[in-house]
C-alpha positions in Angstrom: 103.7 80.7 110.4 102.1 82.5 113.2 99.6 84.4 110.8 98.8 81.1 109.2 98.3 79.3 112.5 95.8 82.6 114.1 94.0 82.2 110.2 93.6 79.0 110.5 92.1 78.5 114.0 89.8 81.6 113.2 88.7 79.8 109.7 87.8 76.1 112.3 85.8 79.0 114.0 84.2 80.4 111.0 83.0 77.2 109.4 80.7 77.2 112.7 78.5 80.0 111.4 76.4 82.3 109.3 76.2 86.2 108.9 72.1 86.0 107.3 72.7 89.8 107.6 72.0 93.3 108.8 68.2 93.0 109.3 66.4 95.5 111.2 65.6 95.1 114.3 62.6 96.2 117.0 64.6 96.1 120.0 64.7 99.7 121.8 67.8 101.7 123.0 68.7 100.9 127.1 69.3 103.3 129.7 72.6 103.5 130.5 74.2 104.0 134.6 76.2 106.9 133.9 76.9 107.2 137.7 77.8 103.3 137.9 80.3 103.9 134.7 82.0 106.6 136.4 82.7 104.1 139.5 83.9 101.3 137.3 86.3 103.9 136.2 87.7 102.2 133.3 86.6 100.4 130.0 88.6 97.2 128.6 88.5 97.7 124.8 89.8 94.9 121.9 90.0 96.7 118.6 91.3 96.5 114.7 91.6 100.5 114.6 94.8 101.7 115.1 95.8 103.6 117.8 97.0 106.9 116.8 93.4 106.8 115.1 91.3 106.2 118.6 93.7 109.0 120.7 91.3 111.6 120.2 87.9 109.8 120.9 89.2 108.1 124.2 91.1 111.0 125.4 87.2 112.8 124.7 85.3 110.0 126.5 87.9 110.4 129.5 87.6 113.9 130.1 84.0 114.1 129.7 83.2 110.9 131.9 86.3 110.4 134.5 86.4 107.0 132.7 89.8 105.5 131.4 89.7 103.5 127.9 92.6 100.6 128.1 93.0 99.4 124.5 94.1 96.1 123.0 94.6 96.4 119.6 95.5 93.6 116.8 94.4 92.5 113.3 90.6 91.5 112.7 92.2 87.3 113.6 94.3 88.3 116.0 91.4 89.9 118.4 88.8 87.2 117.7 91.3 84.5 118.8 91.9 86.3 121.7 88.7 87.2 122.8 87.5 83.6 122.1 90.2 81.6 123.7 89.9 83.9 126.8 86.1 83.7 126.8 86.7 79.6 126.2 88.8 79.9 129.3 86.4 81.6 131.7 88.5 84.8 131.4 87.4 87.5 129.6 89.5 90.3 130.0 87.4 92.2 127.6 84.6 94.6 128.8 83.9 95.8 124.4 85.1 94.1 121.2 85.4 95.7 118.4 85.3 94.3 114.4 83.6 92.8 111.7 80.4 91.5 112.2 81.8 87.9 110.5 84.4 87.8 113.4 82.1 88.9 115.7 79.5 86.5 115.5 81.8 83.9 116.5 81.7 85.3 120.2 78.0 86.2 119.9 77.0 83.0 119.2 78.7 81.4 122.4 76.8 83.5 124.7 80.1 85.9 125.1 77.7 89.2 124.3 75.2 91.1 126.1 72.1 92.8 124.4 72.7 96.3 124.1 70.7 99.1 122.1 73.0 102.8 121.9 70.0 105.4 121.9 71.9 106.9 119.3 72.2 104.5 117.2 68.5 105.1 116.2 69.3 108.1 113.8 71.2 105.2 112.0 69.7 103.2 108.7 67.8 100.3 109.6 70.3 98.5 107.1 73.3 98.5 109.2 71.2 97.2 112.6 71.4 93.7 114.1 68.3 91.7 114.3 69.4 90.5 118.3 70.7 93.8 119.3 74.1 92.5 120.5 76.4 94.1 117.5 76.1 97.9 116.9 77.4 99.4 113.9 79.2 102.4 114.2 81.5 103.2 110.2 82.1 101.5 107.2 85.0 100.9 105.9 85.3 101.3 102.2 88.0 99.8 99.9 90.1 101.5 97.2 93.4 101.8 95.5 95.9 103.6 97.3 99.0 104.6 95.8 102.2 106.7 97.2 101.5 110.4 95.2 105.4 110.9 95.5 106.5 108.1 93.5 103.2 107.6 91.4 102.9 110.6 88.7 99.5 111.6 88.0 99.2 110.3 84.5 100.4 106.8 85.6 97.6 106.6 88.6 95.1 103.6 88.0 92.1 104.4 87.9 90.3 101.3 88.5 90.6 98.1 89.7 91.4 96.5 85.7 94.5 99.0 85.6 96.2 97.4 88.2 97.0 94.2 85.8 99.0 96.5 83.5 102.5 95.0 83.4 104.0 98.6 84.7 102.8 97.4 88.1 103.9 93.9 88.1 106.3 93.9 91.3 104.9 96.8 92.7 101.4 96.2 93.8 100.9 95.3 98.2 97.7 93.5 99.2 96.9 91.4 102.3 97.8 87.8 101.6 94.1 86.4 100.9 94.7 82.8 102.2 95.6 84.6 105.7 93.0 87.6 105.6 89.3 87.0 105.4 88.2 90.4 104.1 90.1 90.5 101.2 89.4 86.6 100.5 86.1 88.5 101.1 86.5 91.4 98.8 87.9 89.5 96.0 84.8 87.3 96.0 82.9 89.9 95.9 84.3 90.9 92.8 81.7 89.2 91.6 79.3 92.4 91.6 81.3 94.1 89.2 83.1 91.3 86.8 80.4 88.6 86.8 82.1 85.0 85.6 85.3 87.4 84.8 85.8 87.8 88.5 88.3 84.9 88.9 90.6 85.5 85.5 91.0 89.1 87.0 92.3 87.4 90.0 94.8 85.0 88.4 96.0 88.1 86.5 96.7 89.8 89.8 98.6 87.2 91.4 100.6 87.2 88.1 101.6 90.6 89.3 103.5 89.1 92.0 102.1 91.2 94.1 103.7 92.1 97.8 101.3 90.1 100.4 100.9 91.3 104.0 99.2 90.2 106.7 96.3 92.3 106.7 95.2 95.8 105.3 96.6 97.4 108.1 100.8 97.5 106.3 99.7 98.3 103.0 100.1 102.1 103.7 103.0 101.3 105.2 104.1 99.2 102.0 103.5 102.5 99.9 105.1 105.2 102.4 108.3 102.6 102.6 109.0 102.5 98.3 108.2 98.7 99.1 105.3 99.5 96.4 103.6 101.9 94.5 99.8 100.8 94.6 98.1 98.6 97.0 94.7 97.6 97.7 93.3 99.1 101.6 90.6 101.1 102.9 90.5 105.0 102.1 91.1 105.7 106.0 94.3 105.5 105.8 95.0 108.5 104.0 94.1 111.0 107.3 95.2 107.9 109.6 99.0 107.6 108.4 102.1 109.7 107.7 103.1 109.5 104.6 102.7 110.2 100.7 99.0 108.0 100.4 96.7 108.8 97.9 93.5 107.1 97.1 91.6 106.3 93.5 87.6 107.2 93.3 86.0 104.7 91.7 82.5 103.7 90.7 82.0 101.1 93.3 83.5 101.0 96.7 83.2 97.4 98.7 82.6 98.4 102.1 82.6 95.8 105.3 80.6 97.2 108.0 82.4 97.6 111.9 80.5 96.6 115.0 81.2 96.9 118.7 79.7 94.6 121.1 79.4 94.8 125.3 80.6 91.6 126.6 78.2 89.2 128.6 80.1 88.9 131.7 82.2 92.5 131.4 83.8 93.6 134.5 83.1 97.1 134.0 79.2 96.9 131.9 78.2 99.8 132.6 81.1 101.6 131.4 81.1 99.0 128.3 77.9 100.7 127.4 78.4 104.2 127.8 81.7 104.0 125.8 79.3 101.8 122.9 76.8 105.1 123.7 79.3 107.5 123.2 81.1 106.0 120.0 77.5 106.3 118.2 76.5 110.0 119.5 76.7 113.0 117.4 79.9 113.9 119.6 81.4 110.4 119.3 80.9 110.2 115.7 82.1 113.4 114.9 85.6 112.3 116.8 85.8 109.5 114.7 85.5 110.9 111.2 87.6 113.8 112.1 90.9 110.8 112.0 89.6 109.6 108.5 86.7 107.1 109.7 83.5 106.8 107.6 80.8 107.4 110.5 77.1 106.1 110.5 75.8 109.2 111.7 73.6 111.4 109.0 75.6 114.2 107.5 78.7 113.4 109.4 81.9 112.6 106.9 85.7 112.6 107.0 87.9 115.4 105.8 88.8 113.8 102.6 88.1 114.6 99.3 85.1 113.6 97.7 84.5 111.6 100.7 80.4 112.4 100.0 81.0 110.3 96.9 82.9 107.6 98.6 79.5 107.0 101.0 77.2 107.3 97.9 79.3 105.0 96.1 79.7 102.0 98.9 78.0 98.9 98.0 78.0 96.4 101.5 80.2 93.4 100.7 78.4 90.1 100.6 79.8 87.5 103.0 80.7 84.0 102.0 78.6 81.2 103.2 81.6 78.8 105.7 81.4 76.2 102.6 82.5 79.1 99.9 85.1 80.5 102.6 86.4 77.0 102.8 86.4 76.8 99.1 88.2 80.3 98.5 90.9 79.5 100.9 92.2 76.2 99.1 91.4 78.3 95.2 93.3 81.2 96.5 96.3 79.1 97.8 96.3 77.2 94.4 96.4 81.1 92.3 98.7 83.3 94.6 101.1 80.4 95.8 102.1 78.0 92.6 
């Protein structure tokens, strides 16, 4: 009930805006107060990443600044609705948010975001830069099929997304519930892309896999690792961010949502909010963060998975529903996965 209830209140939120897009944008990288960051002495971060996967990067921004990262992490919903009831409140206990630039822009658009241009983030495309300089982009996060390599032999392995309505998997398959999670309502719509009008009779064939719904993509991995399920549908990350058995399918396409951080308007420690933004999209920062499985902006710069090159070349940037088609893909989705 509680996912439902976070879903819904987000969704209200949603139907308030509009992503038009990455466009780029003329605005110029600030200086940042490294001497004022240092005196803050700490950072306030709300992320989606989980933690064993930030370790490294905040235990590097520490020792090389003096500066102390304190990290709040929940889903994608979860840290929006925090965020914005605290910023509704007048208390923002954030000093950086972290997410998708949908959930994002829920915060930007009531004023709860400062302007703020990483010098580093110049080396990035123009694609993946906002047009009012208060979301920087810092990895994508492609999609795949993931699948437990103990319990999956290698001549049963999908190998696209189509395989996945064979009857061997029916019972077996973990996704994030899609009337709760707004990137894989996203992700299925996107489907689009790929299956044309066929898009939606895919789906229906899905759900008739009874598939095991979470709350996010977050416990699929942990799904597969568990014998819960055999295949599931979650981003390639995971595979250098989890313990387990987790292998991941190549395929021709890979829908990708792009990750943005933001410096909050009235932060209590800015300066540092910037520096740790400044950091995150260095050469330094972004090396970190593909070393624990992250696909980084940065040119040249990829995780230590296999065929991870491909992957990049591969990623096509999800289209985002306009509030009206979210609205709609809520109520069809409900009617498919829950008759």
């Amino acid at each position: 009930m509680t996912a439902c209830k976070n879903f819904s209140s987000l969704f209200l939120s949603l139907l308030l805006v509009f992503v038009d897009g990455h466009i780029a944008t003329d605005a110029q990288a600030q200086y940042v107060n490294t001497d004022a960051a240092k005196k803050e002495g700490k950072v306030v971060l709300y992320g989606t990443v989980v933690p064993q996967a930030m370790e490294s990067t905040f235990k590097s921004f520490e020792n090389k600044y003096g500066i102390k990262v304190e990290y709040w992490r929940g889903s994608a919903n979860a840290v929006t609705d925090r965020a914005v009831n605290e910023w509704r409140a007048g208390r923002p206990g954030y000093d950086v948010v972290e997410g998708n630039p949908g959930l994002n822009l829920v915060l930007k658009n009531e004023g709860a975001f400062a302007k703020f241009v990483p010098s580093a983030s110049e080396k990035f495309d123009e694609q993946f830069k906002d047009k009012d300089a208060m979301m920087t982009a810092w990895r994508i996060i492609p999609i795949s099929i993931l699948y437990n390599t103990d319990t999956v032999k290698a001549a049963d392995r999908p190998r696209s997304l189509d395989d996945l309505i064979d009857p061997k998997w029916k019972d077996k398959i973990s996704i994030p519930n899609p009337t709760q999670h707004a990137e894989t309502a996203q992700f299925l719509w996107n489907l689009q892309k790929s299956k044309g009008d066929k898009w939606l009779d895919f789906i229906k064939a899905l759900a008739r896999q009874e598939p095991h719904l979470v709350e996010s993509f977050a416990p699929v991995p942990t799904a597969l690792i568990k014998g819960e399920a055999q295949v599931g549908i979650g981003y390639i990350k995971y595979l250098k961010q989890y313990k387990g058995p987790l292998g991941y399918v190549l395929l021709d396409k890979h829908f990708t949502e792009l990750n943005v951080m933001s410096v909050g308007s009235k932060a209590a420690n800015p300066n540092a909010a910037r520096l740790y933004v400044e950091f995150i999209c260095s050469a330094e920062g972004q090396k970190l963060v593909a070393e624990q499985g992250e696909f980084a902006l940065y040119p040249g710069i990829y995780p230590s998975i296999k065929d991870a090159d491909k992957v990049v070349a591969t990623t096509v940037l999800m289209d985002r529903p306009s509030p009206d088609e979210f609205k709609k893909l809520n109520a069809e989705f409900r009617s498919i996965f829950f008759k």
